[in-house]
C-alpha positions as a Markdown table, in Angstrom:
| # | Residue | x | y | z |
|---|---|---|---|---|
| 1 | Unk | 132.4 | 133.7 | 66.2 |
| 2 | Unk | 133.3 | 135.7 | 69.6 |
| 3 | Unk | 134.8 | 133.7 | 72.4 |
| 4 | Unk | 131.4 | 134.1 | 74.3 |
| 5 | Unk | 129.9 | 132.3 | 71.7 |
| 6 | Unk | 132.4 | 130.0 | 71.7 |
| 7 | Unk | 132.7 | 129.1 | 75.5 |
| 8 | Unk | 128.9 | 128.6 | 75.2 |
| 9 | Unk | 129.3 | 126.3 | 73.0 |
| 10 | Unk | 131.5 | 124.1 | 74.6 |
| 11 | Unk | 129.4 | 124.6 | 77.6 |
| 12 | Unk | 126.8 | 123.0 | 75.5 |
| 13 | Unk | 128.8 | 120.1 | 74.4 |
| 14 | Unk | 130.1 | 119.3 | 77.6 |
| 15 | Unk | 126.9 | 119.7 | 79.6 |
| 16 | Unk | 124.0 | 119.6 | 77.4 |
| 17 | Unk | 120.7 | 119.6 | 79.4 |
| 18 | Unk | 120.3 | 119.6 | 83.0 |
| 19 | Unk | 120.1 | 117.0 | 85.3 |
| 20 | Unk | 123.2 | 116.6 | 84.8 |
| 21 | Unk | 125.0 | 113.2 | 85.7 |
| 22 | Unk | 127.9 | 112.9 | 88.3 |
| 23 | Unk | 130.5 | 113.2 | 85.9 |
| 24 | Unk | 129.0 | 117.2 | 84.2 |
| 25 | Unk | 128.0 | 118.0 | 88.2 |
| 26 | Unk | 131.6 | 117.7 | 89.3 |
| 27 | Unk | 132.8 | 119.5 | 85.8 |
| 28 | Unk | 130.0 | 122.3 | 86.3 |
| 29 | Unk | 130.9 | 123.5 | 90.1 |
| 30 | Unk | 135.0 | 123.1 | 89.0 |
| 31 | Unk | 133.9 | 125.3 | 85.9 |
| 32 | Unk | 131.7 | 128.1 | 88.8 |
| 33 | Unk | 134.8 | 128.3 | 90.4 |
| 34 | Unk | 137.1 | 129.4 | 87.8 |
| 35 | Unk | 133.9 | 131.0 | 86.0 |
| 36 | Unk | 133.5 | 133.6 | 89.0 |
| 37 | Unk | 137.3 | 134.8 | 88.5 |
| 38 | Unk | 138.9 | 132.4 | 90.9 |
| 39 | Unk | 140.7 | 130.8 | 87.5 |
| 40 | Unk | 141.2 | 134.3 | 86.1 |
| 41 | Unk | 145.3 | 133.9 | 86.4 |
| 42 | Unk | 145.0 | 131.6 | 83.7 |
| 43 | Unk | 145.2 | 133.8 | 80.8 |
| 44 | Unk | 148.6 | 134.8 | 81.9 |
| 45 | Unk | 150.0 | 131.6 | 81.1 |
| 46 | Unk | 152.0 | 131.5 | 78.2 |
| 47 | Unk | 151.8 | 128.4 | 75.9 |
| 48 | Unk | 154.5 | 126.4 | 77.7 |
| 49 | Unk | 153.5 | 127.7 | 81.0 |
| 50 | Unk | 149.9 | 126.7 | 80.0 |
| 51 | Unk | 151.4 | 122.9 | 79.0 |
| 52 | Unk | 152.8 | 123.0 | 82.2 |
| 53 | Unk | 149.9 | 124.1 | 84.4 |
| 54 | Unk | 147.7 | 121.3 | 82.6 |
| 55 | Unk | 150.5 | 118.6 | 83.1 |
| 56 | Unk | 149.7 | 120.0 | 87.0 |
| 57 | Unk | 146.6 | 120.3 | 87.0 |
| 58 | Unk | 146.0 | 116.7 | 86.6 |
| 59 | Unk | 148.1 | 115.4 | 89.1 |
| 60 | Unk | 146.6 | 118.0 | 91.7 |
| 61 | Unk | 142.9 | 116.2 | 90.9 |
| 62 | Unk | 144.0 | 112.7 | 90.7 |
| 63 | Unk | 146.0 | 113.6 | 94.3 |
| 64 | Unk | 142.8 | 115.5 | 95.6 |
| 65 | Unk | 140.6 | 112.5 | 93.9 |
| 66 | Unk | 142.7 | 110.3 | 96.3 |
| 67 | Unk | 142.3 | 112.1 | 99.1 |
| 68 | Unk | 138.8 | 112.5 | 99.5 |
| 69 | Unk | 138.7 | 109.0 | 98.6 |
| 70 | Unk | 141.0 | 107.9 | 101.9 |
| 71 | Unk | 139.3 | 110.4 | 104.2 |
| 72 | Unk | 135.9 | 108.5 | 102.9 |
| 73 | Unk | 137.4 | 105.0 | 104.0 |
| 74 | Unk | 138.3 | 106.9 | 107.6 |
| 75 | Unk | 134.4 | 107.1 | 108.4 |
């Protein structure tokens, strides 16, 4: 199996068939992003840079996650 196969795949397992719900919406545009070579820098990581960068990652969307949710309450 290639990795295009693959990545479809997982595409597939994650998403499924369209509409999608909230949850695959949100996924699907954070996947466009990186999908259209804003995420490219990624496969420069090494494995411990890579842990790193994941361990990062999710405090940048729980942080971002809060912030939209504090600017909402400001309205």
């Amino acid at each position: 199996m290639n990795d295009s196969q693959l990545l479809l795949e997982k595409l597939e397992d994650m998403f499924g068939d369209e509409p999608f719900g909230p949850i695959e919406e949100e996924l699907f545009q954070w996947f466009l992003f990186a999908y259209t070579g804003n995420g490219k820098g990624i496969k420069d990581l090494d494995a411990v840079n890579f842990d790193i960068f994941k361990e990062q990652f999710t405090i940048l969307i729980e942080t971002v996650y809060q912030w939209h949710r504090d600017e909402k309450q400001d309205y």
